[in-house]
N, C-alpha and C positions, 0 to 999 in steps of 0.2 A: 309391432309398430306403435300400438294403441296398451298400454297397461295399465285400469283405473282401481285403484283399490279402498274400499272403506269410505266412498262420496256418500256426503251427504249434506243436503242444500235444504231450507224452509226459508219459506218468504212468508214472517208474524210466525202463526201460529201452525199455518201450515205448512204441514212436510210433504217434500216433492222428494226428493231421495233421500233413502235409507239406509246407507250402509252400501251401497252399489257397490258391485264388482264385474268388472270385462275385459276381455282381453281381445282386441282387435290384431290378428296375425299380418304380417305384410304379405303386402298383393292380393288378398282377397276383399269380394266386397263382403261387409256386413249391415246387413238391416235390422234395425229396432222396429219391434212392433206393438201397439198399445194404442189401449182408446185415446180419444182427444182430451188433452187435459193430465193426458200422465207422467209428465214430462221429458218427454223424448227432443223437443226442442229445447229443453232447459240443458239437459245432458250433450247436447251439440255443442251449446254456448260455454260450457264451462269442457270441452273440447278445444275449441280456439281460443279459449281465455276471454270472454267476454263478460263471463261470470267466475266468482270465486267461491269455489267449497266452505261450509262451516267446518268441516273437518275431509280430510283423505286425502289420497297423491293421485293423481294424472302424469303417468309417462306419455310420454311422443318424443317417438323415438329416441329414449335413454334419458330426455330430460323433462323432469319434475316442473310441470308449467305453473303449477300452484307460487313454485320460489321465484320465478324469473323475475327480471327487471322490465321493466318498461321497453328498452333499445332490445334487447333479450328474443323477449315475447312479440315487438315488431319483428324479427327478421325472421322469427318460428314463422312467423304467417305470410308471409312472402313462399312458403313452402308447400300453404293450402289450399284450395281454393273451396268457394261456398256457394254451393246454388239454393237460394234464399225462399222460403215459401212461394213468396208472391214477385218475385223476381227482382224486387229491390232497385230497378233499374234506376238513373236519375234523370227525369223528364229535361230537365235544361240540357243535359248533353246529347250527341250525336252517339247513334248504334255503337260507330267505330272509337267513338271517345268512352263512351260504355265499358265496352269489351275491357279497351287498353288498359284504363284507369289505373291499376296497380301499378301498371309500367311507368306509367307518365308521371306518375306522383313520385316513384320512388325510385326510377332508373335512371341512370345516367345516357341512355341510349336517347337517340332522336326522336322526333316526334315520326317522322318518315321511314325509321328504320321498323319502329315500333309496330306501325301500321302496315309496311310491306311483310315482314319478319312473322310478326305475332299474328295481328286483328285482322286481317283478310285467310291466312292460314285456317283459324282457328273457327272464324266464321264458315270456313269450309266444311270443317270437319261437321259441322252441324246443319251442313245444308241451308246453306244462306249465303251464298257468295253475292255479292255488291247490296247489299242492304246497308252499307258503313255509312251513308251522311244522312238517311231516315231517321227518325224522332219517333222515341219509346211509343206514345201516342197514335203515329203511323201504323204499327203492329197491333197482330192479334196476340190473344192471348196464348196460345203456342208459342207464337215467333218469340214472340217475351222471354218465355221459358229457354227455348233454344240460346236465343242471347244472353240471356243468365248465364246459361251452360259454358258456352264462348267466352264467357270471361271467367268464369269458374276455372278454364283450364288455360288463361290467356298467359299466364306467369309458368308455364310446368309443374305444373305441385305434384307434388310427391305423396300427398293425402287430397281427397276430394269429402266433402260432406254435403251431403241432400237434404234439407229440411223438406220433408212430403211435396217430391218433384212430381207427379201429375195433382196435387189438389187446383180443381181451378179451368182443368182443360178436358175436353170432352173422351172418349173411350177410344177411338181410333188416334185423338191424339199423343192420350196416355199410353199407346200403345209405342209410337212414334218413338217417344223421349225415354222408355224403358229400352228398346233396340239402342237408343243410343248413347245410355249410360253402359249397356254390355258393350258395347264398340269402343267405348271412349277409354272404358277401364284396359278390356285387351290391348287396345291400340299404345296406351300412353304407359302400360304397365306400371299404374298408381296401386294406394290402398282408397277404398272408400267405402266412409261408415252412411246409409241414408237410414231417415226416419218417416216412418209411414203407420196411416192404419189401414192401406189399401193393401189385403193381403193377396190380390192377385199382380198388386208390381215387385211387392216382397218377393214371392216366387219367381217371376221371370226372373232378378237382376240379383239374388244374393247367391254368394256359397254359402254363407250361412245365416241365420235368422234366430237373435235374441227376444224372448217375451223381456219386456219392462211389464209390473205391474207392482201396486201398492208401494213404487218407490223401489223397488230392488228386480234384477234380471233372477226371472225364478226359471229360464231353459232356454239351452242352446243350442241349435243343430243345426244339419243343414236342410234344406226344403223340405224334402222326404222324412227328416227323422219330427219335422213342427206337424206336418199336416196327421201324420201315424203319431202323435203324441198321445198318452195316458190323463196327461192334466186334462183336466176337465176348464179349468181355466182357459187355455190354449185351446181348445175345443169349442167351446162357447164363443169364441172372438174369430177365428176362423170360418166359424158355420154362419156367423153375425147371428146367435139365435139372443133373443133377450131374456130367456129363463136360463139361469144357472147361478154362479158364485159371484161373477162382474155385476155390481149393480149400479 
């Protein structure tokens, strides 16, 4: 689904990635894991094209995003959806205008169809049925999230991307929105890549889990093979200890 080869991104002087190489399989989920600052959310961005490489190729699915055009690269992302760190909501609109928004902006379907069809649907799946004319404002910081979630999946994508979906919300919340990224993935049989340095949502929600560190994925496996790792790297960031190589 996902094939990145040879990225590499600096902003001045400094370098955020190195040469990166990944390969995201379809229908599984993948999580990036790495302290804050290692650019896990920059490697998202230049996932949906919101940033561009100094050098390397990014496939989705079969097509090179780095060449696309403008019209191109809009209908690729009509295919993805993004639940944004802090939920990106926009306080002027309504929950249900929330959700839609991709639809409404960019469909030819009704405003009615959209809302019956899609935004009450989708809100379901997330446990929030009749929340559609409440105000971002209204909610908690969960419900937020949820609603993030809900429009993350309001269009069907075919790819979903996490930027560190529990920072922000408490343990039992965090608990919540991990059960319902594994529901959502099952359910809608998508791929999705999330990034985190919460390594106990890593674990519940990936099949497999890449270290980013110093700019390049240095291991790949699935839950069992990160936590039984030999790096010392991946050891130290797992156990949160602050003596080792990560400084």
């Amino acid at each position: 689904m996902i094939k990145i080869r040879n990225l590499r991104k600096s902003f001045g002087e400094h370098l955020i990635l190195d040469n990166l190489n990944l390969d995201v399989r379809r229908g599984e989920t993948m999580v990036i894991i790495g302290r804050s600052g290692c650019g896990k959310s920059v490697l998202l961005k230049h996932i949906v094209g919101i940033l561009k490489p100094d050098r390397g190729e990014i496939f989705v699915n079969g097509e090179n995003i780095v060449n696309l055009d403008r019209k191109r690269l809009s209908e690729l992302r009509m295919k993805i959806g993004v639940l944004f760190q802090e939920g990106a909501l926009f306080d002027s609109l309504t929950v249900g205008e929330n959700v839609g928004f991709l639809l409404l902006e960019h469909s030819k379907k009704s405003r009615r169809e959209i809302f019956e069809k899609y935004v009450r649907e989708k809100l379901a799946m997330v446990g929030l049925s009749g929340v559609e004319d409440l105000r971002p404002a209204e909610l908690s910081g969960g419900m937020k999230k949820r609603v993030g979630l809900a429009r993350a999946i309001c269009a069907n994508p075919e790819l979903i991307l996490y930027d560190e979906p529990t920072t922000g919300v408490d343990p039992i919340m965090a608990a919540v929105i991990n059960d319902l990224i594994r529901k959502l993935h099952n359910q809608l049989k998508v791929t999705s890549v999330a990034v985190t340095h919460d390594i106990k949502s890593a674990y519940k929600i990936a099949d497999r889990i890449a270290m980013l560190y110093q700019g390049k994925i240095i291991e790949v496996g699935t839950p069992r093979e990160i936590k039984n790792s030999s790096n010392p790297v991946i050891q130290q960031f797992i156990k949160g200890e602050k003596e080792g190589p990560i400084k």
